[in-house]
BAFI-3210 file (N, C-alpha, C; in Angstrom, 3 decimals, decimal comma, padded with zeros to 6 digits):
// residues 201
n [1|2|3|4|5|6|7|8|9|10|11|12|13|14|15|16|17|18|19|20|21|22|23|24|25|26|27|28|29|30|31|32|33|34|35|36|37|38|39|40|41|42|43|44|45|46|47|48|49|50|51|52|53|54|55|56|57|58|59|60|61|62|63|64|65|66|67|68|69|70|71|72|73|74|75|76|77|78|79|80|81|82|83|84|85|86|87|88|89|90|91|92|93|94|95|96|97|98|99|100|101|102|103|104|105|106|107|108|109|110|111|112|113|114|115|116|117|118|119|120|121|122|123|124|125|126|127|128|129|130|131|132|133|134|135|136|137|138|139|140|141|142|143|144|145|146|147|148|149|150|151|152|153|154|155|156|157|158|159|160|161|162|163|164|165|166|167|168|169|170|171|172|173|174|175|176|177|178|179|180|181|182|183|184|185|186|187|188|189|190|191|192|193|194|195|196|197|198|199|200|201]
n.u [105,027|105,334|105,671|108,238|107,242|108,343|110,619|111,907|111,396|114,133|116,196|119,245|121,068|122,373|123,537|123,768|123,897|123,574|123,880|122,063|122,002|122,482|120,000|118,236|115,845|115,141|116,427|117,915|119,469|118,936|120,895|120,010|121,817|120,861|121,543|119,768|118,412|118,368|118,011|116,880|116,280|114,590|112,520|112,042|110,096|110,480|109,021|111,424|113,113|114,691|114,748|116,507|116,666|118,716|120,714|123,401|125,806|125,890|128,876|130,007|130,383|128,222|125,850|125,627|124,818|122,666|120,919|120,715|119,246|117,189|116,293|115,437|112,816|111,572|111,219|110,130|107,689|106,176|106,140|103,881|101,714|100,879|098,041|097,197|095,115|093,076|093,069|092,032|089,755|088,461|088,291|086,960|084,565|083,692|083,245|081,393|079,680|079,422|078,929|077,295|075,159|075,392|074,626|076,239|078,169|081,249|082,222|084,816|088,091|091,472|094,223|095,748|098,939|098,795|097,613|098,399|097,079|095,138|093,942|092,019|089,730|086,310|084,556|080,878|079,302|080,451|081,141|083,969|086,344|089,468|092,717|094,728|098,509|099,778|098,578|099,210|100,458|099,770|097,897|095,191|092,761|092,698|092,780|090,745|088,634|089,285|088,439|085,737|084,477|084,838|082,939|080,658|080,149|079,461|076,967|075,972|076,660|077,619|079,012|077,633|075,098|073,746|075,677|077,603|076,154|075,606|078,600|078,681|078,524|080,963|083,044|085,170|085,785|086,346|088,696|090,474|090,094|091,485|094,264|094,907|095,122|096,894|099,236|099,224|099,990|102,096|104,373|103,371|103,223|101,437|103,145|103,977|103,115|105,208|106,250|106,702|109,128|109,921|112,725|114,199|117,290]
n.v [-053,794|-056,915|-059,876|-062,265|-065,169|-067,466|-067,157|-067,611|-066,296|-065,425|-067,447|-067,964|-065,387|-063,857|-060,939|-059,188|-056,703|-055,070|-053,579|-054,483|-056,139|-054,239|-052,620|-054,169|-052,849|-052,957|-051,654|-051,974|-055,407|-057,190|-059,911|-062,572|-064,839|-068,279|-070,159|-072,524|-072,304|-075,110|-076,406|-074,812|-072,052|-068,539|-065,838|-062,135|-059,474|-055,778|-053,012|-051,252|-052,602|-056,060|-058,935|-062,078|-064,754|-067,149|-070,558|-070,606|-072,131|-071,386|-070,919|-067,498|-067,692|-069,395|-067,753|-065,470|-066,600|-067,934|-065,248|-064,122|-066,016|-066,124|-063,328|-063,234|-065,093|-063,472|-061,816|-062,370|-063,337|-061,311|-059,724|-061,583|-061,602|-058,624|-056,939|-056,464|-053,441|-054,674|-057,158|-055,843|-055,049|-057,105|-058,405|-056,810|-056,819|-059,335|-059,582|-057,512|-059,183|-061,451|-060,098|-058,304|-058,473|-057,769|-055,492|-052,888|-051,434|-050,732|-047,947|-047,666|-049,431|-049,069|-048,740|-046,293|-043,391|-041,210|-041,636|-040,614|-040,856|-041,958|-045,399|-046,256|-044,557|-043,578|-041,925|-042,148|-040,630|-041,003|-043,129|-044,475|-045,893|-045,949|-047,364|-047,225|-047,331|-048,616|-050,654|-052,907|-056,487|-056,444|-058,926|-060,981|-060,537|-058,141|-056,445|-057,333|-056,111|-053,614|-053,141|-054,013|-051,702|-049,625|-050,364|-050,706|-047,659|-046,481|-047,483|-046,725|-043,566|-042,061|-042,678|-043,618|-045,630|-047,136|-047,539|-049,143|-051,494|-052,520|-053,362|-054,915|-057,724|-058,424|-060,884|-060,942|-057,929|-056,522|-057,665|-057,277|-054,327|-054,139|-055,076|-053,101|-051,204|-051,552|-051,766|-048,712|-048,333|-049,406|-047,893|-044,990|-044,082|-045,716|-049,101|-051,018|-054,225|-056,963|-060,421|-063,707|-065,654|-069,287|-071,512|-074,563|-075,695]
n.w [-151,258|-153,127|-150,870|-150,777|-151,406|-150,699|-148,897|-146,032|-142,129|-141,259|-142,615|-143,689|-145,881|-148,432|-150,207|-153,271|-155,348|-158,461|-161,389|-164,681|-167,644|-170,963|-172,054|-170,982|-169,575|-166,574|-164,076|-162,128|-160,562|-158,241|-156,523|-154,498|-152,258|-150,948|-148,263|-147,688|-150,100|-152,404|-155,208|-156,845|-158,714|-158,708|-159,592|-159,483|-159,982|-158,408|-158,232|-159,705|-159,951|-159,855|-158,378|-157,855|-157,107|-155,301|-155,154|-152,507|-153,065|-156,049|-158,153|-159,429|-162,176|-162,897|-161,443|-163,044|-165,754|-164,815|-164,073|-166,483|-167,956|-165,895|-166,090|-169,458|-169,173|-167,520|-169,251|-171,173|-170,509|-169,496|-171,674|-172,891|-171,149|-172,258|-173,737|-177,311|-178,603|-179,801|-178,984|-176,277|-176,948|-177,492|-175,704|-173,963|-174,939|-174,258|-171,249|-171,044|-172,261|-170,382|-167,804|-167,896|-169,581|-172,187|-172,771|-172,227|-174,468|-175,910|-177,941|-178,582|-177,239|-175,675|-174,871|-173,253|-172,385|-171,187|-168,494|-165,432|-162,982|-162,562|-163,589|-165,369|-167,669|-168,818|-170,982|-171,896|-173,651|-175,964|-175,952|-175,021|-174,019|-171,738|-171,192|-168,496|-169,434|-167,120|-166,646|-167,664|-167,928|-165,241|-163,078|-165,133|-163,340|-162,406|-164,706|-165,436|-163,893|-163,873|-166,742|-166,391|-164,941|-166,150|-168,743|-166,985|-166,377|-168,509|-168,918|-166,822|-165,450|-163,027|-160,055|-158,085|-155,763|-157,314|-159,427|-158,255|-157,601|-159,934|-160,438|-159,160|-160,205|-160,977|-160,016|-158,438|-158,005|-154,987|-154,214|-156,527|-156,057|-153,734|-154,313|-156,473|-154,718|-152,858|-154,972|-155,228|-152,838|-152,038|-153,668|-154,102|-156,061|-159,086|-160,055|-162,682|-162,171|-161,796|-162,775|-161,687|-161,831|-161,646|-161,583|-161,863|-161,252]
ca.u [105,685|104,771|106,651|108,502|106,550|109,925|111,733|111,459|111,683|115,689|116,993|120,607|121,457|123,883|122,577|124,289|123,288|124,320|123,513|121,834|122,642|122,467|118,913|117,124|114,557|115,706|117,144|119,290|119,478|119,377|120,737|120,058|121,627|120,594|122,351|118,694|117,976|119,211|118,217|115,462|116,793|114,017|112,804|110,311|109,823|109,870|109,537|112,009|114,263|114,834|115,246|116,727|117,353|119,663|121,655|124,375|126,794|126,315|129,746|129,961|129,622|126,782|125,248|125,666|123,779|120,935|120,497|120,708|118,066|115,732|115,659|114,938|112,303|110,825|110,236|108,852|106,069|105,408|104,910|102,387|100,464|100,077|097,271|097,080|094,130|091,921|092,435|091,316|088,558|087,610|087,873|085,698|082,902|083,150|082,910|080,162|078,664|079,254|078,323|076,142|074,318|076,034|074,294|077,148|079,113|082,069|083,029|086,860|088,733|092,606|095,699|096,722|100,195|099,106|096,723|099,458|096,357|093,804|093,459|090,855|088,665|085,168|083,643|079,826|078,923|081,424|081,393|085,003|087,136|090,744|093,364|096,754|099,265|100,336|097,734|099,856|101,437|099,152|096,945|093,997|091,607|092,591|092,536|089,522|087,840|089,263|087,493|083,891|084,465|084,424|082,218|079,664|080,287|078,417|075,355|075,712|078,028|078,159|079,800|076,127|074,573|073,310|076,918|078,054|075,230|076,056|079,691|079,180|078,213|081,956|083,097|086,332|085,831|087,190|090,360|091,551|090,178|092,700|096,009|095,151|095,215|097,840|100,125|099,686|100,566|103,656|104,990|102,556|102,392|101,410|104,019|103,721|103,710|105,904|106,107|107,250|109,212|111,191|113,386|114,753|119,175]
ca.v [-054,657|-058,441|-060,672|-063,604|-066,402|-068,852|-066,946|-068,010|-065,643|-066,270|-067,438|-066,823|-065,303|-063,159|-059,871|-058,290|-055,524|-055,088|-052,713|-054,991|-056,030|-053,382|-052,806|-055,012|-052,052|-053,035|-050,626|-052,269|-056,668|-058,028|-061,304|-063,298|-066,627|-068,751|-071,808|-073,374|-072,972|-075,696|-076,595|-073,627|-070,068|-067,892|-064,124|-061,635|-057,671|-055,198|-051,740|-051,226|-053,350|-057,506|-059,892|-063,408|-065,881|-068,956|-071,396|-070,250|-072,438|-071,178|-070,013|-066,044|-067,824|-070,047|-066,563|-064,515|-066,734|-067,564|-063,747|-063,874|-066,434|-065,482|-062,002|-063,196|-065,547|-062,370|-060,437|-063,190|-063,723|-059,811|-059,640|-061,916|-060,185|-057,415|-056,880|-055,344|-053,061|-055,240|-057,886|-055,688|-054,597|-058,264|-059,258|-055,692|-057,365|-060,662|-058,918|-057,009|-060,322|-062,086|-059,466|-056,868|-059,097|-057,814|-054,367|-052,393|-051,780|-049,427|-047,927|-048,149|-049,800|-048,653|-048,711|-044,807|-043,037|-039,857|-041,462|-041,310|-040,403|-043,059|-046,678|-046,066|-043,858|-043,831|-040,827|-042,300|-040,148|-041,095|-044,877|-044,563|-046,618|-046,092|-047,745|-046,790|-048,483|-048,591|-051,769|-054,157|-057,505|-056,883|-060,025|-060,494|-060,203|-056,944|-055,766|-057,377|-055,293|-052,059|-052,792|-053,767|-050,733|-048,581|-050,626|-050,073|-046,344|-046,635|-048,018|-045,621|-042,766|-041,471|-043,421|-043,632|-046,864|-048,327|-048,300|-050,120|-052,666|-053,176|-053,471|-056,746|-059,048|-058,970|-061,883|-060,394|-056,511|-056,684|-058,822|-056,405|-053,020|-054,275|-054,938|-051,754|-050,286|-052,537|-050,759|-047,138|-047,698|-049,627|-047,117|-044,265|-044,363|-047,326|-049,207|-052,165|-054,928|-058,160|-061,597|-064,252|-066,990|-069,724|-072,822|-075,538|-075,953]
ca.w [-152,207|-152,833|-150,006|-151,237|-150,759|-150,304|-148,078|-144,952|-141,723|-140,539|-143,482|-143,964|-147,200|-148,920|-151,323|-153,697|-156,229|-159,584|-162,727|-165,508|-169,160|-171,703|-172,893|-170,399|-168,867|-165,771|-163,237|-161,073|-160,076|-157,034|-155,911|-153,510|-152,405|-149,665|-148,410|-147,699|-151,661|-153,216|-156,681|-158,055|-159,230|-158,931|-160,251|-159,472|-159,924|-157,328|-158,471|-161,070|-159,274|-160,497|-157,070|-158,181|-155,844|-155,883|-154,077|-152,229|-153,851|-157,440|-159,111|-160,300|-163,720|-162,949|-161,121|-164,261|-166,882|-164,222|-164,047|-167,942|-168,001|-165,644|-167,086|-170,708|-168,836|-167,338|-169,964|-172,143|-169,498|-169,545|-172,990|-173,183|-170,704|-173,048|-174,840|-177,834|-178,237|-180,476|-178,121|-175,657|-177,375|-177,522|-174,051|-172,967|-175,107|-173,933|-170,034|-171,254|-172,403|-169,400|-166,679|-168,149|-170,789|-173,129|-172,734|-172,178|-175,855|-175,848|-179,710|-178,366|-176,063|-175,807|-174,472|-173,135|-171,867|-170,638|-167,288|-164,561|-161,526|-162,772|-163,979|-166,448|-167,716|-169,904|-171,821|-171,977|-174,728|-177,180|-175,815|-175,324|-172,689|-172,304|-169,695|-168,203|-169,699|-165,962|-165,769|-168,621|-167,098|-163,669|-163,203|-165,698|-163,306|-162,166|-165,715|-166,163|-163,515|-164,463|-167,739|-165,998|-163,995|-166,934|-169,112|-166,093|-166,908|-170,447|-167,751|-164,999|-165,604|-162,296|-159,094|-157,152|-155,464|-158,729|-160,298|-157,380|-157,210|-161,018|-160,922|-157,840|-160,702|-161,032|-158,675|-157,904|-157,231|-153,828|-154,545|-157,693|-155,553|-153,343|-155,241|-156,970|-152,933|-152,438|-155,487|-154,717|-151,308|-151,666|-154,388|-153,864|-157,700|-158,947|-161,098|-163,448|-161,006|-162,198|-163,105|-160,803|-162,350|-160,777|-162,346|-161,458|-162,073]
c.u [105,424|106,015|107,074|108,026|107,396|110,680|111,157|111,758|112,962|116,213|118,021|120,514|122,122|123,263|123,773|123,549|123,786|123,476|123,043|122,318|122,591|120,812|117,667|115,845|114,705|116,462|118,383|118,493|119,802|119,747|120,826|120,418|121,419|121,530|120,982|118,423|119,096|119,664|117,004|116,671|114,851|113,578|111,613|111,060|109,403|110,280|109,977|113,100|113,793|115,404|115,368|117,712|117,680|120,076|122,839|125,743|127,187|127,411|129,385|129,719|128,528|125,303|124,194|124,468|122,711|120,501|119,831|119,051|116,977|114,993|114,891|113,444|111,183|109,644|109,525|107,750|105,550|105,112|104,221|101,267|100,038|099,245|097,620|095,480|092,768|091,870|092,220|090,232|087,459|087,108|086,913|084,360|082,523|082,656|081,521|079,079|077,808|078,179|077,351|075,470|074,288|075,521|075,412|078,165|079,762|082,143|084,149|087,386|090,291|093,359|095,815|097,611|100,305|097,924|097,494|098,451|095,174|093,716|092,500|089,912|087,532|084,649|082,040|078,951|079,125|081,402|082,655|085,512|088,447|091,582|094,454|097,336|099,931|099,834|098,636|100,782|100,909|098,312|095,713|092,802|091,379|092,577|090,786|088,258|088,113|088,059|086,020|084,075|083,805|083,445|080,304|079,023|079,104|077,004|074,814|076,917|078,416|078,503|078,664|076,012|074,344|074,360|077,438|077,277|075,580|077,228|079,438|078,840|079,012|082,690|084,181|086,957|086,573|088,575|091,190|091,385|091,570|093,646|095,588|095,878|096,761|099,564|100,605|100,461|101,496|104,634|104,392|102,366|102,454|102,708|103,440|104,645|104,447|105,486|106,938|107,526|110,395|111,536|114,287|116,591|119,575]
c.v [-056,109|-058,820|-061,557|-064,468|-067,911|-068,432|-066,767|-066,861|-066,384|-066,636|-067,290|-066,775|-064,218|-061,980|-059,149|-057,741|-054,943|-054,197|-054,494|-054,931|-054,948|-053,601|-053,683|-054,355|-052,467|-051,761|-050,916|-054,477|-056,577|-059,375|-061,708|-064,679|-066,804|-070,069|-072,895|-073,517|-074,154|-076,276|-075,318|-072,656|-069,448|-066,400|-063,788|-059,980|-057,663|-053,749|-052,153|-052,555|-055,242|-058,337|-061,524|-063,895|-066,973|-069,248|-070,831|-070,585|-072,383|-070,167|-068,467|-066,537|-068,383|-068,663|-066,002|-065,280|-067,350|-066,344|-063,416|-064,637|-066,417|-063,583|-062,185|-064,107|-064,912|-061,278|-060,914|-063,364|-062,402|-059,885|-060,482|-061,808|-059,241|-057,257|-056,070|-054,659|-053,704|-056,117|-057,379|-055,362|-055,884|-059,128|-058,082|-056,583|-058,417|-060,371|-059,009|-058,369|-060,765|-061,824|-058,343|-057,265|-058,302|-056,269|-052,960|-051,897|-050,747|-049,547|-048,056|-048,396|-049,448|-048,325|-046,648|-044,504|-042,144|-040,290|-041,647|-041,118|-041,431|-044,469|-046,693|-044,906|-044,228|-042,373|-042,050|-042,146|-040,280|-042,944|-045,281|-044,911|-046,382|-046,533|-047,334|-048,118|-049,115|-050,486|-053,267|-054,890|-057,490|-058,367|-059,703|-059,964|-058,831|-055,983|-055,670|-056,566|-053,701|-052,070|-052,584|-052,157|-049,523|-048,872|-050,590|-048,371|-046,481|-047,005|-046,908|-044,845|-042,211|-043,139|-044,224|-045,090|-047,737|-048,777|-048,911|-051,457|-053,184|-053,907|-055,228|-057,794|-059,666|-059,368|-060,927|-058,869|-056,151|-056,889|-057,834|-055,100|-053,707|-054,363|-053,966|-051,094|-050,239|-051,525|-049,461|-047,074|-048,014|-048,820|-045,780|-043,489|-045,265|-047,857|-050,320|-053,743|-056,126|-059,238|-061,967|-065,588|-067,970|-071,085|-073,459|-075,709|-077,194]
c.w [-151,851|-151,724|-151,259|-150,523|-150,573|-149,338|-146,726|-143,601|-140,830|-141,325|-143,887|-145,530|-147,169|-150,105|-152,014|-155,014|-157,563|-160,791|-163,628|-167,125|-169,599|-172,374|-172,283|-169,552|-167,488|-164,729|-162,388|-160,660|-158,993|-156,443|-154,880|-152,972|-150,742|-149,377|-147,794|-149,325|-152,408|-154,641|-157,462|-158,148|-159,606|-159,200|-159,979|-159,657|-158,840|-157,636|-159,718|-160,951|-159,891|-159,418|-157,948|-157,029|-156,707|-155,142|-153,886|-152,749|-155,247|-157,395|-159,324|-161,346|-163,881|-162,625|-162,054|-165,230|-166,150|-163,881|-165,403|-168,163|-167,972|-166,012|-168,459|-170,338|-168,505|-168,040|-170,938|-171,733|-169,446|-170,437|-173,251|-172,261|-171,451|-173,980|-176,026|-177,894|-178,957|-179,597|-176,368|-175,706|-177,016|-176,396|-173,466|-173,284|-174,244|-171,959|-170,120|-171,230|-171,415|-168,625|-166,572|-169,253|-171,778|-173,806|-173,082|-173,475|-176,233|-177,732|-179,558|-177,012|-176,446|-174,741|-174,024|-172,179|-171,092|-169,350|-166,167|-163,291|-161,529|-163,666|-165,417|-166,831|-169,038|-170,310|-172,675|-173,238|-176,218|-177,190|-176,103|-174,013|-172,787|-170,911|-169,883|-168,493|-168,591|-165,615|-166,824|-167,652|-165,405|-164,154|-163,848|-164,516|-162,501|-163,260|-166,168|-165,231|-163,228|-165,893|-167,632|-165,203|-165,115|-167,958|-168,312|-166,108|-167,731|-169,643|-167,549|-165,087|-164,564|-161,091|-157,713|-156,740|-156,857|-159,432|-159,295|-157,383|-158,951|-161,444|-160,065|-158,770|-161,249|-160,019|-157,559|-157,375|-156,458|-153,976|-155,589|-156,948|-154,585|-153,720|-155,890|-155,794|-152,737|-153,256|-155,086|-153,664|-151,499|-152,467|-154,535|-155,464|-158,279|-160,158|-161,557|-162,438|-161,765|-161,852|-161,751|-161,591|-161,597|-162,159|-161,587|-161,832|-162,374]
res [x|x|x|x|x|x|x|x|x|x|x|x|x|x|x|x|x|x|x|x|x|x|x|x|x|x|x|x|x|x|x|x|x|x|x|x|x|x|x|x|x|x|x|x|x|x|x|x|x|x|x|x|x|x|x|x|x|x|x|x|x|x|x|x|x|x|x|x|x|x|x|x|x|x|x|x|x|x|x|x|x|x|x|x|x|x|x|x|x|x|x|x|x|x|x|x|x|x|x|x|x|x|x|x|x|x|x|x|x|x|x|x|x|x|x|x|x|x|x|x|x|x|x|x|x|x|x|x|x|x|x|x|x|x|x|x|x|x|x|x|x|x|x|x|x|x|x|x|x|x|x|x|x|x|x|x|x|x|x|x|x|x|x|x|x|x|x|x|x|x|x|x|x|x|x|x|x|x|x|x|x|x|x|x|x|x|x|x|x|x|x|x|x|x|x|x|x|x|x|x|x]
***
């Protein structure tokens, strides 16, 4: 699971755990106050779980509607991570463009529900790409190299030296195989990793 990149090691703070609004997809809140934070409120996903930090001296009512906040804050920044499937269709091409001169040209790109063991898959034959919805709201450029991955497919359908030496002409390979790695392991199925938003009070 991501660290927090504010919280310092020693830190005093204070946690408590709370059920969420009605309807917020949410599982359970966590807050956190510190008496080093003094003016941000910040939010991130972990799991299913919702960590918001704040200053130790916010009120139960001040608490409550920076919980409110940074939740509706949350999930506005997820959905516009999400593609829909035309504009994923449109970013496979422009890949393709980029990194496979434009060789590469799936008939469908799409969104699917039923891949809970794999990231992506390609059928070659059909020139059909489809991703786990598991990958919506990760960082583009781990979407964007699930897509070369499988747009490489349509190349080189099997996993051999040549689809490897094809896929490296995407910069970042490394960096997204990892936070894929990175997911499984910390949930040993991957979940839809979260936003990180902070604000100022």
């Amino acid at each position: 699971m991501p660290a927090d990149p504010l919280h310092r090691a020693g830190e005093p703070q204070r946690s408590t755990t709370s059920q969420p609004p009605r309807g917020s997809g949410t599982s359970a809140i966590e807050v956190r106050r510190s008496a080093r934070r003094r003016r941000t409120v910040s939010a991130y996903r972990e799991g299913d779980r919702t960590v918001v930090l704040i200053p130790a001296r916010m009120s139960k009512a001040e608490e409550q509607r920076w919980v409110t906040v940074m939740l509706d804050k949350l999930a506005a920044q997820e959905r516009k991570r999400v593609l829909g499937d035309a504009a994923l269709t449109e970013r496979a091409e422009r890949l393709s463009a980029q990194y496979f001169d434009g060789r590469a040209r799936p008939a469908s790109v799409r969104w699917v529900t039923n891949q809970n063991t794999r990231w992506g898959s390609c059928t070659p034959a059909e020139g059909s790409i489809r991703l786990s919805h598991r990958l919506q709201g990760m960082p583009e450029y781990v979407v964007d190299y699930v897509l070369c991955h499988e747009l490489a497919h349509l190349l080189v359908p099997g996993h051999g030296p040549d689809f490897w030496r094809l896929l490296e002409a995407y910069p970042r390979t490394e960096r997204a195989r990892g936070y894929l790695e990175g997911v499984v392991a910390a949930a040993r199925l991957p979940h839809v990793p979260g936003a990180r938003e902070e604000q100022e009070t």
